[in-house]
N, C-alpha and C positions, 0 to 999 in steps of 0.2 A: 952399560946403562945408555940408555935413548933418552935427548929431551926429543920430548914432541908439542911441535906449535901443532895446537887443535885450532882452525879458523873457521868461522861460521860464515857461512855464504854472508853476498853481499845483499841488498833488498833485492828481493824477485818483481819478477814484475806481474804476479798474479799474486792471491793467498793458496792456502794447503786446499781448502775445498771452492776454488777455483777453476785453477790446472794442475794434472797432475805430476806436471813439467816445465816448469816457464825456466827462461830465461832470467838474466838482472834487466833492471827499470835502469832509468840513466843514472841515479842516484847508485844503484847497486855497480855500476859499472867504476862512477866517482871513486868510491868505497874502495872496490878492489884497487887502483891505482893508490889510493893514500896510502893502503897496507903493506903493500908489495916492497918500500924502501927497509921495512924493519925484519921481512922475513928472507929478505936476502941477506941481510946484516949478519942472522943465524947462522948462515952457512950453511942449509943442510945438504944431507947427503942424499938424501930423496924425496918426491914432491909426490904425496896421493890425493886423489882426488874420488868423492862419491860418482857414479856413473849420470849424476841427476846436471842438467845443462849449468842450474844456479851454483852447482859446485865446482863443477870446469870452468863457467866464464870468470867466474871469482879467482881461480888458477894464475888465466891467462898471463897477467902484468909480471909474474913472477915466473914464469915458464921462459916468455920472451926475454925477460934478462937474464937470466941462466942458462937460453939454451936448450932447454932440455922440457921434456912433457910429462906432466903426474900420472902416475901408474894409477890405472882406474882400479879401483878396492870396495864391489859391493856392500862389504862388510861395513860398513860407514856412512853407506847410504840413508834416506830418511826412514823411519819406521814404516813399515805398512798398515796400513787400516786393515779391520778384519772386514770392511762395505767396500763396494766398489764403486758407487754413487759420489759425485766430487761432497756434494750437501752432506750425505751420511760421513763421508771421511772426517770432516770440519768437526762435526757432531761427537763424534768417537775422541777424537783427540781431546776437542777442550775437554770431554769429561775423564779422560784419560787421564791427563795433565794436572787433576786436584787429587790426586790418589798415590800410594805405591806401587814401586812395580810390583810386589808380591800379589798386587791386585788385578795384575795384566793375566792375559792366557799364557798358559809353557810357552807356546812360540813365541811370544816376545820378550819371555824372562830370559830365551833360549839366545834371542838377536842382540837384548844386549849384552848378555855374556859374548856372542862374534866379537860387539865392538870390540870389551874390554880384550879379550883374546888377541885380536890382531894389532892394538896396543902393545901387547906385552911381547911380543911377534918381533917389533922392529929393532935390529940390533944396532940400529946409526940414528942421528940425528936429523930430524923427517918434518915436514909442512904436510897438514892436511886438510884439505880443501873440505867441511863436512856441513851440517847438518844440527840446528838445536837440540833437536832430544836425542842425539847419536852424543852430542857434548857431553848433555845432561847425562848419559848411561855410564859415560867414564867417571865423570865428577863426580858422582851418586855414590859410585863403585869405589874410589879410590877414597872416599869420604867415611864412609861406612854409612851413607842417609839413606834410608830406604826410601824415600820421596823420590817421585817418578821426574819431578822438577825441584831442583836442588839449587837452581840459582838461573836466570835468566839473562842471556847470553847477546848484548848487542848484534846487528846486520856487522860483518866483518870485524868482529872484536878478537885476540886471539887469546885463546887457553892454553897456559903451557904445563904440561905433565912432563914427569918423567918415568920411566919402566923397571929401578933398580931392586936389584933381587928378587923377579919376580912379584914385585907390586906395583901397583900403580901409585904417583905420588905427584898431589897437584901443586905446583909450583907458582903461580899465578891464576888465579882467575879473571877472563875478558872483563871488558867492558859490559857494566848490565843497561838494558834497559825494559821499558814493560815488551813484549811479544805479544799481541794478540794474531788468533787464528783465524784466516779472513778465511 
């Protein structure tokens, strides 16, 4: 059995149909430094991180006191829009976001079965630097909620699951607060 701290980036400093890469704002910087004392506390035995900058910088505070760097893990990263347009991205999510996923395309019933997958994957106790509706795909899943939003996930709140026997099993849910898609 794995526990896994699930942590949601800290505030970015753009929204989803903004950039489609920002970094954290100062606030989101704030954020990761206030977390970084409780997920060292865990002890884990490995740090991942989404390949997206708001999930590495959110990282950072905990890397430099450990030492050690998050192994980058696609699988974790943010959904992708099926638009390529920053507007249409925005567009697709929030209406995404009031549905199931059985209401998504295969490819994205497919991504978040990765997530849950690479969850159940970890055989130590792990930090991962990730992503709202990468959260929500686990939550969802280990929940049994077919809602594509199962709970709304504070900037740097952490989620804690664990992986035993083959399921997933949510241990704590973050801190919630509203999320809107800028």
């Amino acid at each position: 059995m794995a526990r896994i701290y699930f942590v949601r980036h800290g505030k970015a400093a753009a929204g989803f149909s903004e950039d489609a890469d920002p970094g954290l704002n100062e606030l989101g910087h704030a954020q990761a430094a206030a977390i970084a004392p409780r997920l060292i506390a865990a002890n884990p035995v490995d740090l991942l991180a989404s390949p997206l900058r708001r999930a590495r910088e959110t990282a950072l505070p905990v890397e430099a006191a450990l030492g050690r760097t998050a192994r980058i893990v696609p699988a974790v990263s943010e959904i992708a829009a099926p638009v390529a347009d920053l507007a249409g991205r925005g567009a697709w999510l929030r209406g995404a976001m009031q549905g199931n996923w059985s209401d998504l395309s295969p490819a994205h019933q497919q991504w978040r079965l990765g997530v849950v997958d690479s969850l159940l994957e970890l055989p130590q106790d792990s930090v991962i630097f990730s992503h709202f509706i990468a959260i929500n795909a686990a939550v969802s899943h280990a929940l049994g909620d077919p809602r594509m939003v199962c709970f709304s996930p504070e900037n740097c709140s952490i989620t804690v699951l664990d992986n035993a026997d083959g399921r997933l099993r949510v241990i704590e849910l973050g801190q919630e607060a509203k999320t809107v898609v800028g």
